[in-house]
MILOTOR-779437 format. One line per 4 residues: number of its first residue (from 1); their letters; for each residue x, y, z of N, C-alpha, C. Coordinates in steps of 0.2 Angstrom, whole numbers, plus 5000, padded with zeros to 4 digits. Atoms other than C-alpha are relative to their C-alpha. Example, Ala and Ser with C-alpha at 12.3 -4.5 7.8 and 13.67 -1.06 7.14 Angstrom:
2
1> as> 5004/4994/5000/5062/4978/5039/5004/5006/5000; 4996/4994/4999/5068/4995/5036/4996/5005/5003
***
This chain:
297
1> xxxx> 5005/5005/5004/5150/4937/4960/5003/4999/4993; 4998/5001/5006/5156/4929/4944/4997/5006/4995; 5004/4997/5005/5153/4941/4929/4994/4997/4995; 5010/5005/5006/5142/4928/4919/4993/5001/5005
5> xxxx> 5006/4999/4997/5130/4930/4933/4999/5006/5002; 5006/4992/5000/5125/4948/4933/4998/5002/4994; 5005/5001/5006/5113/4953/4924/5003/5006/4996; 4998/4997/5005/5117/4965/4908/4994/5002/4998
9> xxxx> 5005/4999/5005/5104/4977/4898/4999/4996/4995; 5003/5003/5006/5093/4968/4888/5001/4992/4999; 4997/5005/4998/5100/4953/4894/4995/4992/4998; 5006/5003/4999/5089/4938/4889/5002/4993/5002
13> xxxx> 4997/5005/4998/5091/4919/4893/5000/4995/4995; 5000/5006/5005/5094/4906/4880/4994/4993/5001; 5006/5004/4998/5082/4891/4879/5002/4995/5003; 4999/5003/4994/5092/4880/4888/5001/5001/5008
17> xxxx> 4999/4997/4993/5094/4890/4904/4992/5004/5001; 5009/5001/4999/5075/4895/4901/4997/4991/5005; 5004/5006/4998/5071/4878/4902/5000/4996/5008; 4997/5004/4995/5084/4875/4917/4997/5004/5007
21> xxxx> 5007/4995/4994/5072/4890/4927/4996/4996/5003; 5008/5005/4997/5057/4881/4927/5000/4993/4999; 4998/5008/4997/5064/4864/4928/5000/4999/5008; 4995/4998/4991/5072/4871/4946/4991/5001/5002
25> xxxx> 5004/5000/5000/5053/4878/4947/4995/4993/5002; 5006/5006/5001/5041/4861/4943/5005/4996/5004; 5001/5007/4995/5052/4848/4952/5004/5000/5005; 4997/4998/4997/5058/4859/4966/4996/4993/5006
29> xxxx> 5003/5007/4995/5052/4847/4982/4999/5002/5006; 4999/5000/4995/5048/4848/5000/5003/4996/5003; 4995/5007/4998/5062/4834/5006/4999/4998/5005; 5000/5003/4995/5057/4825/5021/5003/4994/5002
33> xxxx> 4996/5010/5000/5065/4807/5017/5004/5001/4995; 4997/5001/5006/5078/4801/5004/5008/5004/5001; 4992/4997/4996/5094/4812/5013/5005/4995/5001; 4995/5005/4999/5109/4803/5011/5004/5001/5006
37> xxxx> 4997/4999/4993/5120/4801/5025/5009/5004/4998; 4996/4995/5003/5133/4813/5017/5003/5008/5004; 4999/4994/4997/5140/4831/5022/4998/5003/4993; 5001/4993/5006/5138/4847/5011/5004/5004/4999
41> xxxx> 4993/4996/5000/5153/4855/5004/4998/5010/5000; 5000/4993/4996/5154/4873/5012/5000/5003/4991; 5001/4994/5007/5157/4880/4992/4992/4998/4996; 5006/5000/5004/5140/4871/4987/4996/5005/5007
45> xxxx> 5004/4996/4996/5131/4880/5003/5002/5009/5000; 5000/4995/4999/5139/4895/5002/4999/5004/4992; 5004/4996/5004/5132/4898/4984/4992/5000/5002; 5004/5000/4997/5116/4894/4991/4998/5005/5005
49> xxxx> 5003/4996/4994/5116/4906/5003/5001/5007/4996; 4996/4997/5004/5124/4918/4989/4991/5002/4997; 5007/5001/5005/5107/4914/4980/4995/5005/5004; 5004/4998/4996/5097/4917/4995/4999/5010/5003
53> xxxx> 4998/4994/4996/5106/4934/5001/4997/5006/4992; 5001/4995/5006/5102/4941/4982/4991/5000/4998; 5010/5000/5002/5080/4939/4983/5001/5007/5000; 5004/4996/5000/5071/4953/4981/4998/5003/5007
57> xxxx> 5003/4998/4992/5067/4964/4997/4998/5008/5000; 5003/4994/5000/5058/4979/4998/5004/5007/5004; 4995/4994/4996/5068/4996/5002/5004/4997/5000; 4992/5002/5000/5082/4986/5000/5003/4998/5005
61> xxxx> 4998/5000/4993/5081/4981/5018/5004/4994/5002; 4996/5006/5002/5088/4964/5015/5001/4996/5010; 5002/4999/4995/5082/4959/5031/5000/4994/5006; 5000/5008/4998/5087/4940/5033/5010/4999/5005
65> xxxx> 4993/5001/4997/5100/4933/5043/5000/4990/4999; 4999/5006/5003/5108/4912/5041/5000/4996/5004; 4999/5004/4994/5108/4901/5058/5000/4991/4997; 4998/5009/5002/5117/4886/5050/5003/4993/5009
69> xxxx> 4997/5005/4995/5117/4871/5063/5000/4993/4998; 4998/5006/5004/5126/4858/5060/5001/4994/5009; 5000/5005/4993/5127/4848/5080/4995/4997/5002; 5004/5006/5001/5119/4831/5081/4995/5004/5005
73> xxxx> 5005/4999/4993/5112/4837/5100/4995/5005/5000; 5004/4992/4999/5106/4853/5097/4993/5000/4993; 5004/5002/5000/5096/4845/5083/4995/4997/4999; 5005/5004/4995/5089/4832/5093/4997/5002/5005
77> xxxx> 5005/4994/4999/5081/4847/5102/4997/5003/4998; 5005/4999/5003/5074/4854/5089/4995/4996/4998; 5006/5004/5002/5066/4838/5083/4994/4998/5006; 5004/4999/4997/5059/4838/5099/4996/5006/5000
81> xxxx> 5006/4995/5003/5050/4854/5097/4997/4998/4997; 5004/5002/5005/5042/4846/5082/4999/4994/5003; 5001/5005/4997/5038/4832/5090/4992/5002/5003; 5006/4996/4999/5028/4841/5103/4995/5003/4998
85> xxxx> 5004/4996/5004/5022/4854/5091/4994/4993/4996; 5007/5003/5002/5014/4840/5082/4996/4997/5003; 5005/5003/4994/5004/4831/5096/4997/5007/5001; 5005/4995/4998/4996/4850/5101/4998/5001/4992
89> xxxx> 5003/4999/5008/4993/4850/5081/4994/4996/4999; 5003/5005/5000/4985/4834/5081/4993/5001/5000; 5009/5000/4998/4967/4838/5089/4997/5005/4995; 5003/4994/5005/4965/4853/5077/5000/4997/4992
93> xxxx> 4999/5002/5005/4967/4840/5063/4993/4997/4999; 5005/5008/5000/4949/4831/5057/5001/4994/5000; 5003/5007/4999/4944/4816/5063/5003/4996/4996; 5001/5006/5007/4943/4806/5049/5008/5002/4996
97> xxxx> 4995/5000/5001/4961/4813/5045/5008/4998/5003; 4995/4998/4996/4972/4811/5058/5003/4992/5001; 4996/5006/5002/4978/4792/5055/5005/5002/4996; 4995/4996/5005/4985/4799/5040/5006/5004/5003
101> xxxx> 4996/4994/4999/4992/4813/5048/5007/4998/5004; 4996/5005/4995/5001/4802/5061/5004/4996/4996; 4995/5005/5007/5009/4790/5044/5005/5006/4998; 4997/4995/5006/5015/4806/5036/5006/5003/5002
105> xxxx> 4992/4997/4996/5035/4810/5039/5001/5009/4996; 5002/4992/5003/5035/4828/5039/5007/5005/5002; 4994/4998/4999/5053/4832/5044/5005/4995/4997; 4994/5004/5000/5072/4827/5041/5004/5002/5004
109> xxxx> 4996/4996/4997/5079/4837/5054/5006/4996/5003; 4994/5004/4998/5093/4823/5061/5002/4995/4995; 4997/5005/5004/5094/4812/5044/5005/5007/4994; 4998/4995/5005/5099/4828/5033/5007/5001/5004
113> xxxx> 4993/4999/4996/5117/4835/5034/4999/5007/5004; 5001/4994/4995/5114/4851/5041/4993/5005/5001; 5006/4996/4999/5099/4862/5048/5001/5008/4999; 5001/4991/5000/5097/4883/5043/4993/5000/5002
117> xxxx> 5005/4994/4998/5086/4894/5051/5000/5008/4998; 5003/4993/5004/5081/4909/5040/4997/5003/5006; 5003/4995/4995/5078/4924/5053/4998/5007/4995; 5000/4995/4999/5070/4940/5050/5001/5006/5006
121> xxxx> 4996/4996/4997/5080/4954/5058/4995/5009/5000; 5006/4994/5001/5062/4968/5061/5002/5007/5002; 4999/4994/4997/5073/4981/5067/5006/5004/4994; 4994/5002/5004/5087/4981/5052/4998/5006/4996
125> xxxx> 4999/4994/5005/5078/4996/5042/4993/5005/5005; 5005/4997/4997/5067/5003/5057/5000/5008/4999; 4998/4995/5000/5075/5019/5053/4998/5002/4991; 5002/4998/5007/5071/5018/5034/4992/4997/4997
129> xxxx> 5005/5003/5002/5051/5015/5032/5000/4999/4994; 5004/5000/5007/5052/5014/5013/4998/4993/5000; 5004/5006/5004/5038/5001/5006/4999/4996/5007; 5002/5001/4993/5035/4998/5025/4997/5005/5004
133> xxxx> 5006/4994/4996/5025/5014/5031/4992/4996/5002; 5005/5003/5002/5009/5006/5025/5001/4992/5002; 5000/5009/5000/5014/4986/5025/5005/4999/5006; 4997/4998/4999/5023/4986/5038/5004/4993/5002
137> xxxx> 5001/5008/4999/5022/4964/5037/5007/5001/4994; 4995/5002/5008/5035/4966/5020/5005/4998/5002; 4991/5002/5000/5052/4964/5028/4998/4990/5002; 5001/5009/4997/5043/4946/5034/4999/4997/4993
141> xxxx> 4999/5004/5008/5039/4943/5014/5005/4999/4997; 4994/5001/5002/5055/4948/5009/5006/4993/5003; 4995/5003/4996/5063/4937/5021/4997/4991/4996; 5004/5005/5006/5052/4923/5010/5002/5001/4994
145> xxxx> 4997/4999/5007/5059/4929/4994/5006/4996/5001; 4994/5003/5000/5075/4922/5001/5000/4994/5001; 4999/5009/4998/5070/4905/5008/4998/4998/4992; 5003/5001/5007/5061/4904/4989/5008/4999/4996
149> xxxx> 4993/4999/5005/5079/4909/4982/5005/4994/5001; 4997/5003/4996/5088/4897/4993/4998/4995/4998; 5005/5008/5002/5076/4881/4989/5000/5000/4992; 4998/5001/5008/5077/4883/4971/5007/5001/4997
153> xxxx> 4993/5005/5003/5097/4885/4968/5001/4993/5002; 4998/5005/5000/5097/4869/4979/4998/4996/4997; 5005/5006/5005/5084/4860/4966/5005/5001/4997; 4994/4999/5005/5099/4867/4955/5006/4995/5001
157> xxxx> 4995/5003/5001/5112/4859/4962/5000/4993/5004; 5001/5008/4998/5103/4843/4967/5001/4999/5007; 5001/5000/4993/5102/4848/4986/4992/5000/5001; 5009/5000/4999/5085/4844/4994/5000/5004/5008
161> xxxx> 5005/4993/4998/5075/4858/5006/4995/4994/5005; 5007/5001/4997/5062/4852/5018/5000/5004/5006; 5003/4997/4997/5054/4866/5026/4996/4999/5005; 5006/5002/4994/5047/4862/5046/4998/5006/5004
165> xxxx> 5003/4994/4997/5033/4872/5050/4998/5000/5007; 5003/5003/4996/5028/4863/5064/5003/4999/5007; 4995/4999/4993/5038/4870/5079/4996/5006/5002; 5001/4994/4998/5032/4884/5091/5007/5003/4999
169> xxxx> 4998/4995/5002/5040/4899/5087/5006/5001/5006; 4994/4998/4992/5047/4905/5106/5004/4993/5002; 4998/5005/4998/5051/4887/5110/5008/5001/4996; 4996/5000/5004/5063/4889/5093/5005/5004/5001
173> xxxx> 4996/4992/4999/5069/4906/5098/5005/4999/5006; 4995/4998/4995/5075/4902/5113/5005/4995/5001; 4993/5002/5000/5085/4888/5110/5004/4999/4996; 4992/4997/5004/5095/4896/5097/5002/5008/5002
177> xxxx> 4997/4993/4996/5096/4911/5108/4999/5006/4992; 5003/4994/5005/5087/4921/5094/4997/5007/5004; 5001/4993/4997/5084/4939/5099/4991/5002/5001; 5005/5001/5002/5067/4944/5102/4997/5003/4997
181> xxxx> 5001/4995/5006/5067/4957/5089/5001/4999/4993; 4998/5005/5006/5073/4943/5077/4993/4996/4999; 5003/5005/4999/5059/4932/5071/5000/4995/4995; 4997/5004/5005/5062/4914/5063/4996/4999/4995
185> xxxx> 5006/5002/5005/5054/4912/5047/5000/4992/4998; 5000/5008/5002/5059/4895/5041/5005/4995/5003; 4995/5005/4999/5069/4880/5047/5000/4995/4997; 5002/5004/5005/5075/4871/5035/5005/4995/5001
189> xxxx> 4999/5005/5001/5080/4854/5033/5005/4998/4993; 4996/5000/5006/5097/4852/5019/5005/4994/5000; 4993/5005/4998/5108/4840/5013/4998/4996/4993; 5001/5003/5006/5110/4828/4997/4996/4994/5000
193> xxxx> 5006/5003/5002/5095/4816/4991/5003/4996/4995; 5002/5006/5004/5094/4798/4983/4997/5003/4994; 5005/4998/5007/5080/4808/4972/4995/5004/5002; 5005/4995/5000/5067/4821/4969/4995/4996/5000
197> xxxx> 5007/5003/5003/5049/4814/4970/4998/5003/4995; 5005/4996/5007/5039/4816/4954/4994/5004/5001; 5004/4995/4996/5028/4824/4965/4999/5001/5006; 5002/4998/4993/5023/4832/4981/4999/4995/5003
201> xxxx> 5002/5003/4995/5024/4821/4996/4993/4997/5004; 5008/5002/4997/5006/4825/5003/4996/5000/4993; 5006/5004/5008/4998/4824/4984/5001/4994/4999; 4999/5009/4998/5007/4804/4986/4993/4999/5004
205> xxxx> 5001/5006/4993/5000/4799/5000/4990/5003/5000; 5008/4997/4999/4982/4811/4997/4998/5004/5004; 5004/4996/4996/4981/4823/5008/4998/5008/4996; 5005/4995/5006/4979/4837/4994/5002/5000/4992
209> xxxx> 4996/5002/5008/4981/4839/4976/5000/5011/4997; 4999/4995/5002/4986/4853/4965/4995/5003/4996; 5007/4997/4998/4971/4866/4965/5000/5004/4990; 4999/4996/5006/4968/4871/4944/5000/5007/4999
213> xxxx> 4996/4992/5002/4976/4887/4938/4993/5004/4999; 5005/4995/5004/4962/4894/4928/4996/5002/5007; 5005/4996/4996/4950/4893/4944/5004/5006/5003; 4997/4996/4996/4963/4904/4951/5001/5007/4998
217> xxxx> 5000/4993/5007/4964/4919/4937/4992/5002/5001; 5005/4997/4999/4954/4932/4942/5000/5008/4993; 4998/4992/5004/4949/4949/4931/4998/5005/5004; 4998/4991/4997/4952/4968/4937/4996/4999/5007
221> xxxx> 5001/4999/4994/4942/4962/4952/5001/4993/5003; 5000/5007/4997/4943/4949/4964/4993/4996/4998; 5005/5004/5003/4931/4935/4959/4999/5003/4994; 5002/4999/5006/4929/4945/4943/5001/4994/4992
225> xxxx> 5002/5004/5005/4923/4936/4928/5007/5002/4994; 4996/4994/5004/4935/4938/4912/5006/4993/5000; 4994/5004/5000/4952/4932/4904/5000/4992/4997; 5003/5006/5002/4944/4917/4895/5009/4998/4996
229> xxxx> 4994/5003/5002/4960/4917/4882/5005/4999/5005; 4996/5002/4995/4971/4917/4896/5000/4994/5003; 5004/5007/4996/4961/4903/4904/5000/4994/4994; 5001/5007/5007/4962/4893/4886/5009/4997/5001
233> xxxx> 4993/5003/5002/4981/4894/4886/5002/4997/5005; 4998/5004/4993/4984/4888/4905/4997/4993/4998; 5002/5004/5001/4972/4874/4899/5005/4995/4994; 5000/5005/5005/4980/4869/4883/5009/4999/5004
237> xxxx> 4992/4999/4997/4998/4871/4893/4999/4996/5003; 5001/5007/4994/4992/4855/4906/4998/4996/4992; 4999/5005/5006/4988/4847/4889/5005/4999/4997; 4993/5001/5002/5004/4848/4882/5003/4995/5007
241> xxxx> 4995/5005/4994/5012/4842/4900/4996/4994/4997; 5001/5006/4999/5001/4830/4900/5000/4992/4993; 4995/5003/5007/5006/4822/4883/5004/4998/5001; 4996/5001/5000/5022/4822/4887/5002/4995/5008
245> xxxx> 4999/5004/4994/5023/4815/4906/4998/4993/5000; 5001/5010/5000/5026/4798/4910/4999/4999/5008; 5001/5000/4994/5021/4795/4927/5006/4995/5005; 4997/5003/4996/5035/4782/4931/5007/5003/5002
249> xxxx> 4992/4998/5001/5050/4794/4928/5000/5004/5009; 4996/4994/4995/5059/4801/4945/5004/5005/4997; 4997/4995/5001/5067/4815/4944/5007/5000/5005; 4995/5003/4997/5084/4809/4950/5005/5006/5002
253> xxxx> 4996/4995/4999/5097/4821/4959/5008/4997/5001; 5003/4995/5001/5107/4830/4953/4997/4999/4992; 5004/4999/5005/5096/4836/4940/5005/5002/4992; 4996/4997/5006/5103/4837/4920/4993/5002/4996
257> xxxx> 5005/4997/5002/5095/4848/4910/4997/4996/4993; 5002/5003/5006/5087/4840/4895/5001/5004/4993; 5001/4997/5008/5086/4843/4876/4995/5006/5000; 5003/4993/5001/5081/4859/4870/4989/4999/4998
261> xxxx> 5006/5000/5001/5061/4859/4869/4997/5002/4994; 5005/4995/5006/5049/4864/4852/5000/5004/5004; 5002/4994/4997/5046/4878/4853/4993/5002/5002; 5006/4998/4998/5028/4878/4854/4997/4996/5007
265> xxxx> 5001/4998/4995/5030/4872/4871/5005/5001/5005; 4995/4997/4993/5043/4883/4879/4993/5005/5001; 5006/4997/4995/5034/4893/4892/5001/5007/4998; 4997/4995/5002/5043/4909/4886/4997/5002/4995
269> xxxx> 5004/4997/5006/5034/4909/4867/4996/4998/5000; 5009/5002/5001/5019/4903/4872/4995/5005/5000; 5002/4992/5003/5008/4915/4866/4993/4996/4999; 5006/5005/4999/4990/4911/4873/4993/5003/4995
273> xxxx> 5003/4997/5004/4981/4921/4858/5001/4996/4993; 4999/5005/5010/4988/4908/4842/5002/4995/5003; 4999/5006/4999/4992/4893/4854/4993/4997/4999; 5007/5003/5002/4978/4883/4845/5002/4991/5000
277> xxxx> 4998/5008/5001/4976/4863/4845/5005/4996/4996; 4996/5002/5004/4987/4860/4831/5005/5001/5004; 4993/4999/4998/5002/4868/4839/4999/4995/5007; 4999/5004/4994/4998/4858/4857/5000/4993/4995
281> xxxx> 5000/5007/5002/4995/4841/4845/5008/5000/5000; 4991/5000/5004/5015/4846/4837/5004/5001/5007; 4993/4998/4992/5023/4851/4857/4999/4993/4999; 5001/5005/4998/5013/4834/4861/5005/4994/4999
285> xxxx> 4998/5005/5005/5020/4822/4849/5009/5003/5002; 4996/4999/5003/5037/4830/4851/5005/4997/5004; 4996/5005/4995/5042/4818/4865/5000/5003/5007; 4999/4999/4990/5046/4818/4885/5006/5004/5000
289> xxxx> 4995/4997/4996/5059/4828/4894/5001/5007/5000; 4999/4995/5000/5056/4844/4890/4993/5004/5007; 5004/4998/4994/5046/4857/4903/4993/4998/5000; 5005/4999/4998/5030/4856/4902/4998/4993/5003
293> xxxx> 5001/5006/4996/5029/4838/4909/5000/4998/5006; 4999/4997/4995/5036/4846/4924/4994/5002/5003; 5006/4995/4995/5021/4855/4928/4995/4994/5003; 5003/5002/4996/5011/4841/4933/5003/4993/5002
297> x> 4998/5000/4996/5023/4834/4944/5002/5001/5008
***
């Protein structure tokens, strides 16, 4: 690995490569349309999977494996899977939703340049229970750290991700000859993008919206009361984005990172015990392009 990218004691991040964090963060995307008819050069893929392979994994089990498929035929059998799969989805859908659901393009599996399948590998630290005695679901989360790690370098380097949940499982296993000790976490849909939506595909079209933070924040107990300052800062934090967001701007790929942001709305100094109305008026005022305009996107 390049020496610039390992991390150093005490190491911090400048406020441009802050800003380029939670950029890759707020207008990451689930990409189902907008895939150019392009290939994907093996060195941008194999930092992406470089990204993916360095997540976080409990015991250190590292528990993921890559099934990149790149053959038109093989899939044009998995989008029938997902074909399928959504017709037996379909009747579990409400009533009064399921026109919608039928409009809604929820894969890119034959327009994209190529397909991965993210495996978790349940036998890979059977011999080493650490942080798996008790949980023994964790190698299945870790194995999410890396589709997580994997869909944000590609926000990074202006590759768009759309993740299809919407296959049975054994059908998928068995026509990549997956093991049955293997099981497939994600299928993902990759490849370069016309553009980023400026927001989520189903908050377009209405099928949901993004659920406020604050109701989310709990104190020392579940449902617990509590954390009011906390709950001011997240608030005054959507007021800032919301100052600075312009609702016609896309987010075009690839992404350039913007002019360095005031400081009083990088996400790093904000400091929810003296962020008071003056300092959100002075972020407000101090123009578009910086992060927080991101967040409600």
């Amino acid at each position: 690995m390049p020496e610039h990218m390992t991390a150093a004691s005490g190491d911090e991040f400048d406020q441009m490569a802050r800003d380029a964090v939670y950029r890759a963060m707020f207008t990451r995307r689930d990409v189902r349309s907008h895939f150019l008819p392009t290939g994907l050069d093996d060195a941008v893929l194999a930092r992406l999977l470089l990204a993916a392979h360095h997540a976080p994994s409990v015991g250190f089990m590292q528990p993921w494996n890559f099934i990149v498929i790149r053959d038109a035929a093989r899939r044009a059998d998995v989008r029938d899977l997902f074909l399928a799969a959504r017709e037996q989805e379909l009747p579990e859908i409400e009533v009064e939703r399921q026109a919608l659901y039928r409009k809604l393009k929820l894969e890119g599996i034959c327009e994209s340049a190529l397909n991965i399948c993210i495996t978790c590998d349940r036998e890979r630290s059977k011999n080493s229970p650490l942080g798996r005695w008790h949980n023994p679901e964790m190698d299945l989360y870790s194995t999410v750290c890396a589709v997580q790690n994997f869909w944000l370098a590609a926000r990074a380097e202006g590759v768009g991700v759309g993740w299809v949940s919407i296959i049975e499982p054994q059908a998928l296993k068995s026509l990549l000859s997956i093991p049955e000790h293997v099981t497939p976490i994600a299928y993902l849909c990759v490849g370069r993008v016309s553009e980023f939506a400026s927001k989520p595909d189903l908050e377009t079209h209405g099928w949901g919206r993004r659920l406020p933070l604050p109701d989310l924040i709990m104190s020392e107990t579940f449902c617990g009361q509590g954390e009011t300052p906390l709950k001011s800062a997240v608030a005054h934090l959507n007021t800032v984005a919301a100052a600075q967001a312009n609702p016609a701007d896309q987010c075009v790929a690839p992404a350039v990172p913007q002019r360095e942001p005031p400081k009083e709305a990088s996400a790093l100094s904000f400091n929810s015990r003296n962020f008071d109305d003056a300092s959100a008026s002075r972020a407000s005022q101090a123009g578009s392009g910086t992060w927080p305009a991101m967040v409600l996107k």
